[in-house]
C-alpha positions as CSV (number, residue, x, y, z in Angstrom):
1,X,13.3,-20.3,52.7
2,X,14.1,-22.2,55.5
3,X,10.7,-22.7,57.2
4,X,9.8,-23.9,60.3
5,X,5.8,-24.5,61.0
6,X,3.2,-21.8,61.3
7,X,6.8,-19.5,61.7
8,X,8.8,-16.8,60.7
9,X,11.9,-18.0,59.0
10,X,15.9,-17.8,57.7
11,X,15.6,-16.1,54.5
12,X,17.3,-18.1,51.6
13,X,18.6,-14.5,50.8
14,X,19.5,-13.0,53.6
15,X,18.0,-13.9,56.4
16,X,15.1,-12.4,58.0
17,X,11.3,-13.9,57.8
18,X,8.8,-15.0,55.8
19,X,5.9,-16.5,56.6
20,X,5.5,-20.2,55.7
21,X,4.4,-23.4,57.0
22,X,7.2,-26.1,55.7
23,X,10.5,-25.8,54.1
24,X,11.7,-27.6,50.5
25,X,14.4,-30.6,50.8
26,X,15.2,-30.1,46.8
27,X,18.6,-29.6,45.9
28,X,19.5,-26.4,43.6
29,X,20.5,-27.5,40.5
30,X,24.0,-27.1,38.9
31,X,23.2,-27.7,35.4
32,X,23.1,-25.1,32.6
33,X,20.4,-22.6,32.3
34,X,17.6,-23.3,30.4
35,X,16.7,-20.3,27.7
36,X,13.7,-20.5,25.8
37,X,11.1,-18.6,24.4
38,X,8.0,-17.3,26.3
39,X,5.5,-20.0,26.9
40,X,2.6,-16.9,27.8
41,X,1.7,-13.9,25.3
42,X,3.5,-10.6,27.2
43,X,2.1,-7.2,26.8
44,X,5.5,-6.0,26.1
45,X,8.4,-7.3,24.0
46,X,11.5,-8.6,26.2
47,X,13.9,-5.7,27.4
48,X,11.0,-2.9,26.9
49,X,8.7,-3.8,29.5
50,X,9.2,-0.9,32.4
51,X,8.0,2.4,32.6
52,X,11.6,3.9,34.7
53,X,13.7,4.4,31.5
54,X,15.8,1.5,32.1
55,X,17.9,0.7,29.7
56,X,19.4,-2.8,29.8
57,X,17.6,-5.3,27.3
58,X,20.5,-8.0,27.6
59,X,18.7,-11.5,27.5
60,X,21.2,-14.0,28.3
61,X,21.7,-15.0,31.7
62,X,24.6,-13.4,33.6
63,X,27.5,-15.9,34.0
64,X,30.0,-13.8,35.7
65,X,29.4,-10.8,38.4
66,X,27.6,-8.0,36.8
67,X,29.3,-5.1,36.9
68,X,26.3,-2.4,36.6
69,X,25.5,-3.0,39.9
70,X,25.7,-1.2,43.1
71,X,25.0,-2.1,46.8
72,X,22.9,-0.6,49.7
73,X,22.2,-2.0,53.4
74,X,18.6,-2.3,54.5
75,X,18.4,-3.2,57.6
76,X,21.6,-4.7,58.3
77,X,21.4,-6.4,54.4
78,X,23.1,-5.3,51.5
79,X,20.6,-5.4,48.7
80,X,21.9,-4.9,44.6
81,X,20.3,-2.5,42.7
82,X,21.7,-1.3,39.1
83,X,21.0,2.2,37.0
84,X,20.1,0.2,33.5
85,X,18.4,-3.1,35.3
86,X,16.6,-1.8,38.0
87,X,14.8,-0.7,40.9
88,X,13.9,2.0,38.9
89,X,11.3,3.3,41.8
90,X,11.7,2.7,45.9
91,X,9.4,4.0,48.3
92,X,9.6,2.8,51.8
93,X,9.9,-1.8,51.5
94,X,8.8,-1.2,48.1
95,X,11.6,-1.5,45.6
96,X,9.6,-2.2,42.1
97,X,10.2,-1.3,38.2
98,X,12.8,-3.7,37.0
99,X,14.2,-4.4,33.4
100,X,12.5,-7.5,31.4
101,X,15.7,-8.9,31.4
102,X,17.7,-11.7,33.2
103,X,19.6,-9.2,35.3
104,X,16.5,-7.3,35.9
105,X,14.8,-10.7,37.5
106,X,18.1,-11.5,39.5
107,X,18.0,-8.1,41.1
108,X,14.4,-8.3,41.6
109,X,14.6,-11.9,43.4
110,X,17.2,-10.4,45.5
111,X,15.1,-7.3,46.4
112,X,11.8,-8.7,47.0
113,X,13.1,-12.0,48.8
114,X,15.6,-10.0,51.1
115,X,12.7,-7.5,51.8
116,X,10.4,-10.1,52.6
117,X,13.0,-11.3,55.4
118,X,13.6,-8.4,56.7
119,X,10.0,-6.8,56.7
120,X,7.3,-6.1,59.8
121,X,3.7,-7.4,59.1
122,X,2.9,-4.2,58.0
123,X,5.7,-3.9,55.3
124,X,5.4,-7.8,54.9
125,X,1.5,-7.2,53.6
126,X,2.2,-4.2,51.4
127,X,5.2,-6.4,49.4
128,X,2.4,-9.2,49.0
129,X,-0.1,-7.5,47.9
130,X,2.0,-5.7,44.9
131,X,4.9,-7.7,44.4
132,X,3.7,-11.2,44.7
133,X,2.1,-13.2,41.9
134,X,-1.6,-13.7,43.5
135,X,-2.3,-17.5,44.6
136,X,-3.5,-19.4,47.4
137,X,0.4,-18.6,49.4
138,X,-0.3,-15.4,49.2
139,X,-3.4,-15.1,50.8
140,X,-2.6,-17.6,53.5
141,X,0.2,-15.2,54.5
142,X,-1.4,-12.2,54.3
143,X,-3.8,-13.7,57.2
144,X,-1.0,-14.5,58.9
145,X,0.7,-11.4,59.0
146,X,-2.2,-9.5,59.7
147,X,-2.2,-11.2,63.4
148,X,0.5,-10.7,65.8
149,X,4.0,-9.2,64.8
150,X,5.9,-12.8,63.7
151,X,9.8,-11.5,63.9
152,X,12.1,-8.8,64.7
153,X,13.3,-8.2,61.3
154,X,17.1,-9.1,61.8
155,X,19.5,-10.1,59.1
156,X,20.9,-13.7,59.6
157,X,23.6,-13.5,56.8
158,X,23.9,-12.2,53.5
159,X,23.8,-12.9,50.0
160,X,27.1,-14.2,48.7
161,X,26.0,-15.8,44.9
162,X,23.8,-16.5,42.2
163,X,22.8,-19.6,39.7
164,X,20.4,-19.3,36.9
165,X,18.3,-22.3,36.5
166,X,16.0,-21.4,34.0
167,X,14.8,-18.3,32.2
168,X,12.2,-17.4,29.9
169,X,11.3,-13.8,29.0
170,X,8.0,-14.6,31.5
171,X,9.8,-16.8,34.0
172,X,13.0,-17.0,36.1
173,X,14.4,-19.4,38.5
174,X,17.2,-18.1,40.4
175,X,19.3,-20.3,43.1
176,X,20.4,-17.6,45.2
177,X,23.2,-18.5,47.6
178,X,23.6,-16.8,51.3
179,X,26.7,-17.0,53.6
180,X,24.8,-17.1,57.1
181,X,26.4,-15.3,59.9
182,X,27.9,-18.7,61.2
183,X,30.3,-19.4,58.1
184,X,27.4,-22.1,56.4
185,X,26.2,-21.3,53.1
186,X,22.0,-21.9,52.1
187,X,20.6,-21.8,48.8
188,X,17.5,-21.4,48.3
189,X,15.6,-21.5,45.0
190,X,13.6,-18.7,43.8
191,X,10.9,-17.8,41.2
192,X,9.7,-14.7,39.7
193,X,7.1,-14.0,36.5
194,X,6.5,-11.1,34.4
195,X,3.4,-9.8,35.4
196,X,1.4,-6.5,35.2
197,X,4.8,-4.9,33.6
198,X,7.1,-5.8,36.4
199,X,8.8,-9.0,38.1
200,X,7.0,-10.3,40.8
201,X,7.7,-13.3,43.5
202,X,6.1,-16.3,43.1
203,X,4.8,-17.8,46.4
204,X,4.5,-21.0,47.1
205,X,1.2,-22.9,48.3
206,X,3.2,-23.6,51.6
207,X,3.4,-19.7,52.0
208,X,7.1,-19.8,51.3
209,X,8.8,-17.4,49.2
210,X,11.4,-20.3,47.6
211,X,10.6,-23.7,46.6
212,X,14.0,-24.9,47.9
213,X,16.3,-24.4,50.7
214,X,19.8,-26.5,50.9
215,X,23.2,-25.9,52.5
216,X,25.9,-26.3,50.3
217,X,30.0,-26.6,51.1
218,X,31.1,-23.7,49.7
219,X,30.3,-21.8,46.2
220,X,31.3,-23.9,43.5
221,X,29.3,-23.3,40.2
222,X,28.3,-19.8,41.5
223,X,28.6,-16.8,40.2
224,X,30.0,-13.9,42.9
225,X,26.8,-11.6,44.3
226,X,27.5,-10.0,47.5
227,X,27.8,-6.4,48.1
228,X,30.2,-7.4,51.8
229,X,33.4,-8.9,52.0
């Protein structure tokens, strides 16, 4: 998320706003994926941990475009969304119930980050509070948003790839790549953890929604993830 002080910001994802108070100077990796097992005990065994009936329980990374997967525009924003990965359930900003999988924490990042972007204070506080892995972020931004309406909820670009940098059946960290409406190309670098049978964001102490934000040249060592042309 590319932050700017006390503001709303240019979502790594899609543009849109998020509240956050400074921006990460990392740069996305390019390495391989890490898999390992699950460092934390999980209620449910990896690929059977969602009530929707989903049925993908594939648990290696995606390395080419997935092809279970359809697109939708929210708010100006085409957002992924597949019939075996997930969301299983969508009811108004809330698009929740996705697969314990790798594909199921790639579509979540893309849903719940994009969302964030594009979302009032209103819809902004309802995605914390039942998305969002609880911490200090969390609550900082749910002050914020409930104060003065911080954005008007446009899209600045759209997502265009994706890069696995690590997953675990508890954790993923997904580089998700956006072309912005003036050609560039950000990356910024989510997380989300399997929590309370469901992937959920993790925000950062800063308030941000990614740990990272870069630019890069163009989208070498991506894979393709963009429902536009």
């Amino acid at each position: 998320m590319l932050a700017a002080s006390l503001t709303l910001s240019v979502a790594g994802c899609g543009g849109g706003k998020t509240v956050s108070h400074a921006g990460g100077g990392a740069t996305p990796s390019h390495g391989r994926p890490h898999i390992g097992p699950s460092h934390t005990a999980q209620a449910t065994s990896p690929g059977q941990g969602n009530g929707c009936g989903l049925t993908d329980t594939n648990q290696t990374p995606p390395t080419s475009t997935p092809k279970d997967v359809t697109w939708q525009l929210i708010k100006g924003d085409a957002l992924p969304a597949s019939p075996s990965a997930g969301p299983g359930k969508i009811d108004g900003p809330i698009a929740r119930c996705y697969a314990h999988t790798p594909l199921g924490a790639l579509i979540a990042a893309s849903q719940i980050g994009d969302r964030l972007g594009l979302a009032s204070n209103r819809e902004g506080t309802e995605i914390l509070k039942q998305q969002a892995v609880p911490g200090p972020g969390v609550d900082n931004d749910l002050r914020m948003l409930a104060g003065p309406e911080m954005g008007d909820g446009s899209s600045d670009g759209q997502l265009a790839g994706f890069q696995f940098v690590d997953y675990t059946p508890d954790t993923a960290v997904i580089n998700l790549a956006n072309r912005m409406n003036n050609g560039t190309f950000n990356v910024a670098t989510f997380t989300v953890k399997w929590l309370d049978g469901d992937w959920k964001i993790q925000i950062q102490a800063s308030g941000a929604d990614s740990s990272s934000v870069s630019q890069v040249a163009s989208l070498a060592g991506y894979v393709t993830w963009s429902g536009t042309n």
